[in-house]
C-alpha positions as CSV (number, residue, x, y, z in Angstrom):
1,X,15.2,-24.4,-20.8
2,X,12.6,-24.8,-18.1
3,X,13.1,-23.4,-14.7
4,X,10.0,-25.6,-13.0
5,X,11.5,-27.4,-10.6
6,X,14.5,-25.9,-9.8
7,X,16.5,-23.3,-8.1
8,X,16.7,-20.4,-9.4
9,X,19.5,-18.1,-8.7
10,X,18.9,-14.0,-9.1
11,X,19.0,-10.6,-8.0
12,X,17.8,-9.4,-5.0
13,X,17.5,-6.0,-3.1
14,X,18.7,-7.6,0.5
15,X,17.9,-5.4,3.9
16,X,20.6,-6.9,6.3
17,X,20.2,-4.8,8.6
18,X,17.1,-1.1,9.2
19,X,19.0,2.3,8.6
20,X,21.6,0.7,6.2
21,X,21.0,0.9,2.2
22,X,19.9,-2.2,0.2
23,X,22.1,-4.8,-1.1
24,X,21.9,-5.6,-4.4
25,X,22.7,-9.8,-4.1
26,X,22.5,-12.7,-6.0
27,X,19.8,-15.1,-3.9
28,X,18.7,-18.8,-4.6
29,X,14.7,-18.6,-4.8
30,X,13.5,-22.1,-4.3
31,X,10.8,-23.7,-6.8
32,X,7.0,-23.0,-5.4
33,X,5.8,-26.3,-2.7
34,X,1.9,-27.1,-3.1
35,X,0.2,-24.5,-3.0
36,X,2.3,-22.0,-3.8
37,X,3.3,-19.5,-7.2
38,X,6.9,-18.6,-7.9
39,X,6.6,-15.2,-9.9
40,X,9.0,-13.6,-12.1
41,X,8.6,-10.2,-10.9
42,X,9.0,-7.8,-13.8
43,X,7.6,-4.0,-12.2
44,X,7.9,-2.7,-8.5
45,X,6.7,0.3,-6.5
46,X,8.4,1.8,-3.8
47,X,6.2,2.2,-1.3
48,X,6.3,4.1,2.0
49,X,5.9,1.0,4.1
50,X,8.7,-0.5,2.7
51,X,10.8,2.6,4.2
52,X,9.1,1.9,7.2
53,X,11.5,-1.0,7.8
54,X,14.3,0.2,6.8
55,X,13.6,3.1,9.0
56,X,13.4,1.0,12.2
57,X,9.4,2.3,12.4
58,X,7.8,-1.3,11.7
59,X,9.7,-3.9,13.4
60,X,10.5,-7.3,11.0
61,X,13.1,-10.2,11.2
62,X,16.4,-9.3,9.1
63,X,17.9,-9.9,6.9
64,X,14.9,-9.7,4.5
65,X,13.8,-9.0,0.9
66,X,11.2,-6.2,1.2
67,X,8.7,-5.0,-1.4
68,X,4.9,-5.4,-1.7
69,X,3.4,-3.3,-4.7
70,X,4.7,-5.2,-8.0
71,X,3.1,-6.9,-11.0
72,X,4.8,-9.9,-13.0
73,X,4.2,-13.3,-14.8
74,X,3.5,-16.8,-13.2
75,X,7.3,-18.8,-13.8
76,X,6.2,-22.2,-12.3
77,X,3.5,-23.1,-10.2
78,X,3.3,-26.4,-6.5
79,X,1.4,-29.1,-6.8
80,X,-2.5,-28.2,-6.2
81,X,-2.8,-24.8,-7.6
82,X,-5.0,-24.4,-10.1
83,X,-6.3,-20.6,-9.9
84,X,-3.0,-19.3,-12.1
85,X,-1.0,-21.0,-14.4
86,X,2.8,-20.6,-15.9
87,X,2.6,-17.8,-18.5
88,X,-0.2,-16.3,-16.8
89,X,0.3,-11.9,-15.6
90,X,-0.2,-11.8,-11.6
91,X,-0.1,-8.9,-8.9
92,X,0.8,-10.8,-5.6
93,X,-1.0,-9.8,-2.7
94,X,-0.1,-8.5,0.6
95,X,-3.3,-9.0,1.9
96,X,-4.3,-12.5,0.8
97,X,-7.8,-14.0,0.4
98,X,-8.7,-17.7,1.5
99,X,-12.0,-17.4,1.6
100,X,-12.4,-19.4,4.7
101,X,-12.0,-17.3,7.4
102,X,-14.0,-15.1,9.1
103,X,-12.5,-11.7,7.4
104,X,-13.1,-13.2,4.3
105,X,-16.5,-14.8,4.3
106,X,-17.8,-11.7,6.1
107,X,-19.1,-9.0,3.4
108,X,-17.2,-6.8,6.0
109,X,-14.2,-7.7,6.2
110,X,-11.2,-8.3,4.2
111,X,-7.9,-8.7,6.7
112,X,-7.7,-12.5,5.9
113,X,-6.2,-14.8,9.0
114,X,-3.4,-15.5,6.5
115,X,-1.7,-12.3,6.7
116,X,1.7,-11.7,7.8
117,X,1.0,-8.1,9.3
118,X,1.5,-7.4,13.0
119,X,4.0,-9.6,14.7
120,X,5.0,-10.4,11.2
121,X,7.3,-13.8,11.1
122,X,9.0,-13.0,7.2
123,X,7.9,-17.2,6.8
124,X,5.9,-19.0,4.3
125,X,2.9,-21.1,5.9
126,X,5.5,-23.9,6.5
127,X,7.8,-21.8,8.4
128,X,10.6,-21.9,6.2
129,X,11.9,-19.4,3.9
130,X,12.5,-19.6,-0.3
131,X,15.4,-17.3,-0.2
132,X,18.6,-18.0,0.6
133,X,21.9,-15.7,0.1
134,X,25.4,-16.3,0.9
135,X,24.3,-19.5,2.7
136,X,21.8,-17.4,4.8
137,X,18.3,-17.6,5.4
138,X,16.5,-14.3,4.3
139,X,12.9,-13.8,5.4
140,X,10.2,-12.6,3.5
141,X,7.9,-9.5,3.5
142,X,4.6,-10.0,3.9
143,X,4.3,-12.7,2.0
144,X,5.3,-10.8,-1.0
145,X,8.8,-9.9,-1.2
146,X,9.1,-8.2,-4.4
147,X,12.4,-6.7,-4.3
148,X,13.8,-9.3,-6.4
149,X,13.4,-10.9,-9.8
150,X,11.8,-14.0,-8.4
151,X,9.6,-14.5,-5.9
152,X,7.4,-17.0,-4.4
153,X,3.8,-16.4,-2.5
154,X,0.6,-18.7,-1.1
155,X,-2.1,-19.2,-3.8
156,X,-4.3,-17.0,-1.2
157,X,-1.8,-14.0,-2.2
158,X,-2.0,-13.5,-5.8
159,X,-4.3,-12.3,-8.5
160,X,-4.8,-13.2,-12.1
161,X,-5.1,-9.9,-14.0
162,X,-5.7,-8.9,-18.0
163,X,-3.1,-10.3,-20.2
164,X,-2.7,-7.2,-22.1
165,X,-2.2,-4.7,-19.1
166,X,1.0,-2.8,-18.4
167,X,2.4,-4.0,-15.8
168,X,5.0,-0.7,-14.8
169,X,1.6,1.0,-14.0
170,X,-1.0,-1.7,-12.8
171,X,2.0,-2.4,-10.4
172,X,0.6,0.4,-8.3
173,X,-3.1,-1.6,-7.8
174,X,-1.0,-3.9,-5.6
175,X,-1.0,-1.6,-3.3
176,X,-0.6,2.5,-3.1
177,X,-3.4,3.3,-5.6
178,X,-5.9,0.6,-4.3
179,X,-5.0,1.0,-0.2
180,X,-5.9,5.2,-0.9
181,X,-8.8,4.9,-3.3
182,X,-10.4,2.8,-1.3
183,X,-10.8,4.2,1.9
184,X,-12.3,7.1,0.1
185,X,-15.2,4.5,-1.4
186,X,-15.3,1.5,1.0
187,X,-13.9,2.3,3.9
188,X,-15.7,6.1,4.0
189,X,-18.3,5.1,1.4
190,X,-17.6,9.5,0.9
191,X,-21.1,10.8,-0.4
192,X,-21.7,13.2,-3.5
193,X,-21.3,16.6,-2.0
194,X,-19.8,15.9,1.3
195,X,-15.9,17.7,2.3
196,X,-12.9,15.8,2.9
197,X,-9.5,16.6,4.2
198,X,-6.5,14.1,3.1
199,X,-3.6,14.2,5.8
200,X,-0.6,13.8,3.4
201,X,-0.8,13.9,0.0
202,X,1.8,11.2,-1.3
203,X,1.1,8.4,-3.3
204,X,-1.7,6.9,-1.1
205,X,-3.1,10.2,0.1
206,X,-3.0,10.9,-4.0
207,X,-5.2,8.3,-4.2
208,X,-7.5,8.8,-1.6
209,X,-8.2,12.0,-3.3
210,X,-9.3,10.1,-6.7
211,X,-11.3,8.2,-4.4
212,X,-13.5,11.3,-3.0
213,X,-13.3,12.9,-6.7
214,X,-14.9,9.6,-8.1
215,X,-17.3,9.6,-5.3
216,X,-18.9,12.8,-6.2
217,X,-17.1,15.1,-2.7
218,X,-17.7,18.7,-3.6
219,X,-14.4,19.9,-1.6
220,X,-11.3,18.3,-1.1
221,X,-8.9,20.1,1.2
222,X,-5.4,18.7,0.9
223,X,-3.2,18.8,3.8
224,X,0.9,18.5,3.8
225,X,3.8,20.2,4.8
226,X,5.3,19.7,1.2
227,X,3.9,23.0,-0.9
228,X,5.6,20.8,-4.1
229,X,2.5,18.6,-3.3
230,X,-0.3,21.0,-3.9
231,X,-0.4,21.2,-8.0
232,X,-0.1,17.5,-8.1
233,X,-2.9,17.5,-5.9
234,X,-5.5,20.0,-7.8
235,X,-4.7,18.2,-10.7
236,X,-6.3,14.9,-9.3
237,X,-9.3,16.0,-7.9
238,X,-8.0,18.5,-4.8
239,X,-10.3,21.5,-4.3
240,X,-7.3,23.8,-2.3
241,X,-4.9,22.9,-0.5
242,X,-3.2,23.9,3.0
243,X,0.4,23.7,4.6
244,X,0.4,23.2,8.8
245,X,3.1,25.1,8.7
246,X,1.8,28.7,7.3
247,X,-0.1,28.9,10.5
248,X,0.4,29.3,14.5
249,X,-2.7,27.5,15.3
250,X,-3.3,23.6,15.1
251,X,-4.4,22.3,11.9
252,X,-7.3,20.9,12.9
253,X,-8.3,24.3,13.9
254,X,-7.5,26.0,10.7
255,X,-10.2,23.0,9.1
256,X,-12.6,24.2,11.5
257,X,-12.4,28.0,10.5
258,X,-12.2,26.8,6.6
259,X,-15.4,24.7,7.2
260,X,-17.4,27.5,9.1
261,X,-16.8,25.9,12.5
262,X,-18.6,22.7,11.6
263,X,-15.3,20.1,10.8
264,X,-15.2,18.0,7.5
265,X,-17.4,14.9,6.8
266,X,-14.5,12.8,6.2
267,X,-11.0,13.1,7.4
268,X,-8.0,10.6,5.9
269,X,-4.5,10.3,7.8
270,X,-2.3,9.3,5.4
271,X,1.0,9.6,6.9
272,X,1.2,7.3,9.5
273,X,1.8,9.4,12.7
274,X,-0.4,9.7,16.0
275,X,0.0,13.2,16.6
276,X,-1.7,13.7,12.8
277,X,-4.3,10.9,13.4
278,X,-6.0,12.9,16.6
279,X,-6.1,16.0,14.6
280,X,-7.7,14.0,11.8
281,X,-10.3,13.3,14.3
282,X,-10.5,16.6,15.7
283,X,-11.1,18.3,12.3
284,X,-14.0,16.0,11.5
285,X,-17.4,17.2,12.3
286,X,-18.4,16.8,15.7
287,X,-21.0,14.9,15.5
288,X,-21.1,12.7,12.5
289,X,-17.8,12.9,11.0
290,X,-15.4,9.9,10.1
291,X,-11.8,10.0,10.4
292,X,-10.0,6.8,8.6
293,X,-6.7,5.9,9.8
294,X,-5.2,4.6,6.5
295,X,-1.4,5.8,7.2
296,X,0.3,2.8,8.9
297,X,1.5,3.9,12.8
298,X,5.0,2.8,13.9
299,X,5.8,-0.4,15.6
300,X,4.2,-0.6,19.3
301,X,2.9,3.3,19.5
302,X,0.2,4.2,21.4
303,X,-2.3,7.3,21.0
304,X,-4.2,9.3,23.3
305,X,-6.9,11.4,22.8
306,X,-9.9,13.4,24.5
307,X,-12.7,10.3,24.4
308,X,-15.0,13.3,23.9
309,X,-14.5,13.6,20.3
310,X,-15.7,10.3,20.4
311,X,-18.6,10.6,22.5
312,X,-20.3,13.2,21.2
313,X,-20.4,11.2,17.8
314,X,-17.4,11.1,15.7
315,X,-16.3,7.8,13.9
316,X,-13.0,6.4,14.2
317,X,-12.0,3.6,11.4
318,X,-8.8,1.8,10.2
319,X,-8.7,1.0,6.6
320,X,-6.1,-1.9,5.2
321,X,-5.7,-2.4,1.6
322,X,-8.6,0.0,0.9
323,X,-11.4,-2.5,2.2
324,X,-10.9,-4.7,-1.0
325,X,-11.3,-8.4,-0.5
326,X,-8.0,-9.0,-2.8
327,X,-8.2,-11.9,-5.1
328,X,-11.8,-10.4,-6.2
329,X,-10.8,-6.9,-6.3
330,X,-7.6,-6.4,-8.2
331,X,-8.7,-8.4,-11.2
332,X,-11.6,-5.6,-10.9
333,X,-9.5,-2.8,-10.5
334,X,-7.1,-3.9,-13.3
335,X,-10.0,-4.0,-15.7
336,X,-11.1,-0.4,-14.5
337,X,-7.9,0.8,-15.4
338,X,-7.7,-0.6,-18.7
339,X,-11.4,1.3,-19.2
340,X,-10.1,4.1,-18.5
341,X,-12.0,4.8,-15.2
342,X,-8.8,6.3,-13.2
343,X,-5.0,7.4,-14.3
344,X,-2.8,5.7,-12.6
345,X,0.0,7.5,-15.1
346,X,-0.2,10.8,-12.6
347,X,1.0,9.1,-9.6
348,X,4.2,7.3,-11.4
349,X,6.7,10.1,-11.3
350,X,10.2,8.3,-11.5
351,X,10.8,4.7,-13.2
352,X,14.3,3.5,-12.6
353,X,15.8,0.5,-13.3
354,X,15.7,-2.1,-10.0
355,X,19.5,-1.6,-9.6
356,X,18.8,1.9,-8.7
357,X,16.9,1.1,-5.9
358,X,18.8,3.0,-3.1
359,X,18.2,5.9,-5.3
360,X,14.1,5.2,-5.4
361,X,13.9,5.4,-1.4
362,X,16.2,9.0,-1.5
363,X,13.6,10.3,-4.1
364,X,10.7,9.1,-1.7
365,X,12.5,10.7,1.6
366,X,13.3,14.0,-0.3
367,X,10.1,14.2,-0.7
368,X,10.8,14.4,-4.7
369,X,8.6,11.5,-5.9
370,X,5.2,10.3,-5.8
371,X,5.6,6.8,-6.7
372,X,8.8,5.0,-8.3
373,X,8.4,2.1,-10.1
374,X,11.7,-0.1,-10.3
375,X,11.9,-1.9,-14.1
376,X,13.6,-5.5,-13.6
């Protein structure tokens, strides 16, 4: 019996409330208005923004449905979309693409205006929510929300991708693999033969380190306080690797001394904390090294820094989503997958089924997975 139309009721991982665990609910997910995709969601990652939240570190409306790094297939479709159809395998996307704005009709940019980072409101475009539980409004997750087996997104925020790809691994495209990859070759644009150092060396900072391997870098230094890390690492393109904590002097030192005083070409921060963002900088070379922020900082922090790494010629970038203009890219990187052009297998350590969320997040805070992938 068709579902197009109508409400659907299902379960839903439900935040309530940061620092509490997830509540696995039955939610009414409202059918798509114009313009919008409702999405059986059928594979989700657990990503480290998504502990973010629940952590108190990035500030969003409660109660919520989180999750942002999922594959699934199109359920029904509002009136006036016409780039998916019912039937059709989708990653939604986090970072949409309208092709109107400035971000997207510059070859430079991809941070579309239709986001719902920052001062994130957890609405659609209408201002009005599609989930409701217990009577409650729950917001959504920018404009994702893929903890849950239905979900509904903008036509800006979702991707069209190979009918025949597995979807517990192209999950990962959605975000981790694609955010960390990236920055290596769009955000960077690394050069064959050139040394980079990866702060953090989880499922993103995994990823970055594909990135540098597929862009020829001759040494990858991985950086993490997590020695479990390292073989994982080598394994995907890591030249050596270095734990902060064998040593008495500052990391970005100990770079220095491995790189013969000069610094690396490229520095990644892929953790998400200030303190390791200005020694990313600091370990770059002095002159015309790049450091990429691609770690996401708390809620309202602030750095500070010596402006003289700056001056005297460092770069300093941000990199969101890996500097992939969405809708065009993910199809892309799908199709790369499928040709066998990178593994996404290596970084998928635990699948579990969704109901064992809570377990997912204490496998990413132990530090004992890469990336989970939750099976609905």
């Amino acid at each position: 019996m068709s579902t197009s139309g109508k409400v659907i009721k299902c379960k839903a991982a439900v935040a309530w409330e940061p620092k509490k665990p997830f509540s696995i609910e039955e939610v009414e997910v409202a059918p798509p208005k114009a313009h919008e995709v409702r999405i059986k969601i059928l594979a989700t990652g657990i990503c480290r923004s998504d502990d973010h939240v629940m952590s108190g570190a990035l500030t969003v409306p409660f109660p919520i449905i989180l999750g942002h790094e999922a594959a699934g297939v199109v359920e029904s479709v509002g009136e006036g979309v016409t780039c998916v159809k019912p039937g059709d395998k989708v990653i939604p996307l986090f970072i949409p693409q309208c092709g109107e704005c400035s971000s997207c009709v510059n070859s430079k940019g991809n941070l579309c205006s239709k986001n719902d980072l920052g001062a994130a409101r957890g609405l659609m475009e209408d201002g009005t929510t599609r989930f409701t539980c217990k009577g409650k409004p729950i917001h959504h997750f920018i404009g994702t929300s893929t903890f849950t087996e239905y979900t509904v997104v903008h036509e800006t925020a979702v991707a069209k991708i190979d009918a025949v790809a597995p979807l517990e691994k192209v999950c990962l495209i959605g975000c981790g693999f694609s955010t960390g990859y990236g920055a290596a070759l769009n955000t960077a644009k690394v050069e064959r033969g050139s040394t980079c150092a990866v702060f953090g060396l989880g499922g993103v900072g995994l990823s970055v380190v594909m990135g540098c391997k597929a862009a020829g870098a001759s040494r990858i230094i991985g950086v993490d306080i997590n020695k479990d890390k390292f073989t994982k690492a080598k394994e995907l393109g890591a030249t050596e690797c270095v734990n902060p904590q064998d040593f008495t002097k500052p990391i970005e030192d100990i770079l220095m001394d491995l790189t013969g005083g000069e610094g690396v070409d490229y520095s990644f921060e892929v953790i998400g904390r200030t303190d390791t963002m200005t020694a990313a900088l600091a370990s770059c070379h002095k002159n015309y090294g790049m450091s990429v922020i691609v770690g996401v900082p708390p809620t309202a922090s602030q750095i500070s820094y010596n402006p003289m790494l700056l001056f005297t010629g460092r770069t300093w970038k941000g990199s969101i989503f890996g500097g992939w203009k969405s809708k065009d890219s993910v199809p892309k990187l799908v199709a790369d997958y499928m040709g066998k052009k990178f593994n996404l297998d290596a970084l998928i350590t635990h699948t579990l089924p969704f109901d064992k969320i809570n377990e997912g997040f204490e496998l990413l805070r132990a530090g004992k997975s890469i990336r989970s992938v939750l099976l609905f």
